[in-house]
C-alpha positions as CSV (number, residue, x, y, z in Angstrom):
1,X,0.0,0.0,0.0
2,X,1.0,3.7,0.4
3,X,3.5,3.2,3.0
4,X,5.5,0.6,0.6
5,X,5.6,3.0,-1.4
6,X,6.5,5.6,0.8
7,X,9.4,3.7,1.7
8,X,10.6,4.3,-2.0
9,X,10.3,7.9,-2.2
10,X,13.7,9.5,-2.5
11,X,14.3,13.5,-1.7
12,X,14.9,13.8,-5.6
13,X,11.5,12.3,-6.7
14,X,9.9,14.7,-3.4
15,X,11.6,18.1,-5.2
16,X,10.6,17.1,-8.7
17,X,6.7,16.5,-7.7
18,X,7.3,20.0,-5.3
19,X,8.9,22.1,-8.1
20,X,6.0,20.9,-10.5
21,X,3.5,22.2,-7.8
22,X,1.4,18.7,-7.7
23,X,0.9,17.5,-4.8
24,X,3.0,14.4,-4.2
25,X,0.3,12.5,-1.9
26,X,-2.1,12.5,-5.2
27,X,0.9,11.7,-7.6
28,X,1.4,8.7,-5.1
29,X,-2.5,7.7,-4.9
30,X,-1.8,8.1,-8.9
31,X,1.2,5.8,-8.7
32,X,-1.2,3.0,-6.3
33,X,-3.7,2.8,-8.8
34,X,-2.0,2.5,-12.4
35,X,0.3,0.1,-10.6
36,X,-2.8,-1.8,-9.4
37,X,-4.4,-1.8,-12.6
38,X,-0.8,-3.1,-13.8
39,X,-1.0,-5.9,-11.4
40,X,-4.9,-6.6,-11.8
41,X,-4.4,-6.7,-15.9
42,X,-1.1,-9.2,-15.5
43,X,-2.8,-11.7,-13.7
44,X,-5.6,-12.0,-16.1
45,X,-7.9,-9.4,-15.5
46,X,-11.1,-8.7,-13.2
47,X,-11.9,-12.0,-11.1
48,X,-15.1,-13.6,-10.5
49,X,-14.5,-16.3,-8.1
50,X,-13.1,-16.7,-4.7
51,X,-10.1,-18.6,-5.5
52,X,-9.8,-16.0,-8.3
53,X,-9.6,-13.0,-5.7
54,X,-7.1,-14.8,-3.7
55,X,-4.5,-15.8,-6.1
56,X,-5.2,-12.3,-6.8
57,X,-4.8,-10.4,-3.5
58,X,-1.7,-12.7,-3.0
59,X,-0.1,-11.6,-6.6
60,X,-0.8,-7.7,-5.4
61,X,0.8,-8.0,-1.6
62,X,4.1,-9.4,-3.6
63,X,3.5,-7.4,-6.8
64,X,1.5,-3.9,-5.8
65,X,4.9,-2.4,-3.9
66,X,7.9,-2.2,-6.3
67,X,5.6,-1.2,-8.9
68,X,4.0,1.3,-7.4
69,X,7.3,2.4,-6.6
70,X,8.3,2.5,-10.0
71,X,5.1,3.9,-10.9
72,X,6.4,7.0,-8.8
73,X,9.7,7.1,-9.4
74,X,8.7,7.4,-13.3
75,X,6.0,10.2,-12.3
76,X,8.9,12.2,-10.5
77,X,11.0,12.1,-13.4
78,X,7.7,13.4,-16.4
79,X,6.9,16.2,-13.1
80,X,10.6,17.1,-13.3
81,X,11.2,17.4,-17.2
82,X,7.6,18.9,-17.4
83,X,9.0,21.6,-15.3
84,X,12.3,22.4,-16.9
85,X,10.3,22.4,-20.6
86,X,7.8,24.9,-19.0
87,X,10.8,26.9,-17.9
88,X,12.1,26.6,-21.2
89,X,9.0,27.5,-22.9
90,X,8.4,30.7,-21.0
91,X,11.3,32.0,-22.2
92,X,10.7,31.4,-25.9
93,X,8.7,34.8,-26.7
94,X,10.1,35.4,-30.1
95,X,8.0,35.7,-33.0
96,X,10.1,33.5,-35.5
97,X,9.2,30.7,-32.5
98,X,5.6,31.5,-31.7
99,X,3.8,28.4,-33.4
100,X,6.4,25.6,-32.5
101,X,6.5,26.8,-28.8
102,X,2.2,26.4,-28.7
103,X,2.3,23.9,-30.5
104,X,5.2,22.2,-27.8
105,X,3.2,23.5,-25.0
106,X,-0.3,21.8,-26.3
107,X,1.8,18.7,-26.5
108,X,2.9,18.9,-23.0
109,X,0.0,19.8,-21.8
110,X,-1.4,17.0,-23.5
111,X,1.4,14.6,-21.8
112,X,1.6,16.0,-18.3
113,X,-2.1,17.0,-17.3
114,X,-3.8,16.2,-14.7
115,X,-4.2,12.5,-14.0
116,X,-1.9,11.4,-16.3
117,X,-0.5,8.8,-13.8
118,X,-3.4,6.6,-14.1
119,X,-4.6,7.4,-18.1
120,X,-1.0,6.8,-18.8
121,X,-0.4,3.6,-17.2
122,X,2.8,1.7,-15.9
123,X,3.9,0.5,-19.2
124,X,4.1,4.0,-20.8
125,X,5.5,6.0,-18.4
126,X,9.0,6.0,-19.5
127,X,7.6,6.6,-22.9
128,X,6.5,9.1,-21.4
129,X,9.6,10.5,-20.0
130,X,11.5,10.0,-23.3
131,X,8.5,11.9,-25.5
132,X,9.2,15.0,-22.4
133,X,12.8,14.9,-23.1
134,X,12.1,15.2,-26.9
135,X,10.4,18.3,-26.3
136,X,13.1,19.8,-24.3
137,X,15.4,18.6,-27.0
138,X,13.1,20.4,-30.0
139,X,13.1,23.8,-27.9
140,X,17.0,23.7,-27.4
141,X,17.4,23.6,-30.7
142,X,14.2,25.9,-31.9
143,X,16.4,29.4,-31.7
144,X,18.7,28.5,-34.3
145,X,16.4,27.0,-36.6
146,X,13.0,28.1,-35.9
147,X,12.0,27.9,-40.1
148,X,13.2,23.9,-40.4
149,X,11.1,23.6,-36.8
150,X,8.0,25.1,-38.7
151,X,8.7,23.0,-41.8
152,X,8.5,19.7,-39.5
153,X,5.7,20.6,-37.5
154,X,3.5,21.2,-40.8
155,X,4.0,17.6,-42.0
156,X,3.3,16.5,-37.9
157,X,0.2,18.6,-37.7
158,X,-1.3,17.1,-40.9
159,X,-1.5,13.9,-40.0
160,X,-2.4,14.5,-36.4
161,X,-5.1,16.4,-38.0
162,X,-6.1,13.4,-39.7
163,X,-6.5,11.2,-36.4
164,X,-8.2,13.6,-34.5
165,X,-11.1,14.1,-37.4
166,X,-11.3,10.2,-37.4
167,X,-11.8,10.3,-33.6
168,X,-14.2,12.8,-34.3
169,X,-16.2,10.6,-36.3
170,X,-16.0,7.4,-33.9
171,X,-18.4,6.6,-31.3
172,X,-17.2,6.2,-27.9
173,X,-17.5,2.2,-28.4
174,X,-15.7,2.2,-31.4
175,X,-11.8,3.9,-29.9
176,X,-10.5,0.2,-29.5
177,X,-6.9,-0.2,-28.4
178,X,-5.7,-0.5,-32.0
179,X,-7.2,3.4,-32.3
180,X,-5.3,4.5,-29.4
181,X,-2.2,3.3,-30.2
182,X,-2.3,4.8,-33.2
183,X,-2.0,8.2,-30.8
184,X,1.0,6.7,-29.0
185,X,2.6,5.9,-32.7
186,X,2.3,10.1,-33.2
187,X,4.2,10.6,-30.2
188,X,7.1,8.2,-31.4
189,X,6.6,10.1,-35.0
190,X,7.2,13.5,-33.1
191,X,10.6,11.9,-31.0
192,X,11.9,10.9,-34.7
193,X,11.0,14.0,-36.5
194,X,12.0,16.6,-33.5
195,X,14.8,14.7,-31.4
196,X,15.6,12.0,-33.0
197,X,19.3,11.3,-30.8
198,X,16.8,10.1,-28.1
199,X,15.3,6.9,-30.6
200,X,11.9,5.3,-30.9
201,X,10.4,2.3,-29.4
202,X,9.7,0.9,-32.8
203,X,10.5,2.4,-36.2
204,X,8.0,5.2,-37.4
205,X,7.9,7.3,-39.6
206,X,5.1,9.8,-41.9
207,X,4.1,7.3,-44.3
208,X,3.7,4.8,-41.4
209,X,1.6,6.5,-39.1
210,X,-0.5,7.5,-42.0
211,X,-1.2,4.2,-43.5
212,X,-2.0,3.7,-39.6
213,X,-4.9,5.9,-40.0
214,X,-6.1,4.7,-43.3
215,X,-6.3,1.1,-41.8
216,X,-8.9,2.8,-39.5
217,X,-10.7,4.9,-41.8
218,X,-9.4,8.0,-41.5
């Protein structure tokens, strides 16, 4: 439970939740859950049965703590980077840069918002981390080249556009995992177009992610 995981918490992990001003008891209560759901979806699922619930609460007494605490650890590190891009961002006020800075700062928000913990999930949090870092990576280099930036980000935006109007068009029922991977893939497309020293989880690239979306309809 939440003292296990308290027991993981180093002072680094404490200043990165502080100086992203979330509180770190709901980042932990964050951490708890995904990691439960984590634990819940390894073992099979929701149980129906006794026996079922008892294997179960047995796999989450051993299981639950070090992932939790990796749950957290993870959290600390998006809060952290989430806080130096911000930084980063607030200082980017030129007009050459205007577009590619909202257009970083949607992405982030769209990363790092509230709750992300749980939405995110164990598995992608150091996805999570890495897609962060690319941002911070893109803005470091968005001063000296803020015209090849805006040349990338068109060819980005279009096909994002293209997802989102095919969500547009889907009922609720219909956004199956295959769909929402498909937004995960974008996120590797913007690592390999905008920092691409940092590497994908699986190759990606434009023509990819849009056959992606064709497959779906879009």
């Amino acid at each position: 439970g939440k003292r296990a995981v308290a027991q993981h918490r180093s002072d680094a992990s404490r200043l990165a939740v502080a100086g992203s001003c979330t509180a770190l008891e709901t980042v932990a209560t964050e951490g708890l859950l995904a990691a439960a759901d984590s634990v819940v979806a390894a073992h099979g699922g929701p149980v129906f049965t006794a026996t079922g619930f008892e294997a179960l609460v047995q796999a989450a007494r051993s299981e639950l703590p070090g992932t939790a605490a990796t749950a957290l650890h993870s959290a600390a590190e998006i809060l952290a980077a989430a806080t130096a891009v911000r930084g980063r961002l607030d200082r980017l006020v030129a007009p050459a840069v205007a577009a590619s800075a909202v257009d970083a700062r949607e992405q982030l928000d769209r990363l790092v918002r509230p709750g992300f913990v749980t939405a995110t999930g164990v598995a992608r949090l150091l996805d999570v981390v890495r897609y962060v870092s690319a941002i911070d990576h893109r803005l470091a280099k968005l001063p000296e080249g803020p015209h090849r930036d805006a040349a990338r980000l068109r060819d980005v935006a279009a096909v994002e556009a293209r997802y989102v109007a095919l969500l547009r068009r889907m009922d609720r029922d219909d956004i199956t995992a295959e769909v929402i991977d498909v937004g995960w893939l974008l996120e590797e497309l913007r690592v390999s177009v905008f920092a691409q020293q940092l590497g994908t989880a699986r190759p990606v690239s434009l023509q990819k992610v849009s056959r992606a979306i064709q497959a779906l309809g879009g």
